[in-house]
N, C-alpha and C positions, 0 to 999 in steps of 0.2 A: 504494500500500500504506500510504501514511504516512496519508492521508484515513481508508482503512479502520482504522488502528489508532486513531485519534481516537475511535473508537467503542467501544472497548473500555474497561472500567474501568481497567485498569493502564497504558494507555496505550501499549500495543508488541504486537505479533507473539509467534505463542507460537514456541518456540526448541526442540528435540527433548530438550534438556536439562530441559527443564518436565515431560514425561512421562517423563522416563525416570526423575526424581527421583520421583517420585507409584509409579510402577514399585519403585524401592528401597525406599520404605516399606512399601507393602505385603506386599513380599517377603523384610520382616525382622519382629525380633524385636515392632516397635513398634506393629505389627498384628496382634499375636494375639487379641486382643479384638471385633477389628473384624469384623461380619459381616452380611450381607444389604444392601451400602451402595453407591450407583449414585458413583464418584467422575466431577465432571464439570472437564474441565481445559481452562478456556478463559479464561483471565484476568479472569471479572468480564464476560464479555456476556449470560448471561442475564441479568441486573441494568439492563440495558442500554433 
């Protein structure tokens, strides 16, 4: 897993805390603006 995360821009394994934070934004006040937006929560591997 450690090789696989080398791969990754941030350098680590995503954590379920990484989407459930992405989950709280969305789900508050600091995205009411936001709309039609594909969010992708994977550390920096499309970039990859």
């Amino acid at each position: 897993m450690e090789q696989f995360a080398q791969h990754i821009t941030l350098k680590r394994l995503s954590q379920p805390e990484d989407v459930a934070a992405c989950v709280s934004f969305l789900s508050g006040p600091d995205s009411d603006y936001m709309t039609g937006q594909a969010v992708i929560i994977d550390g920096g591997m499309v970039f990859n």
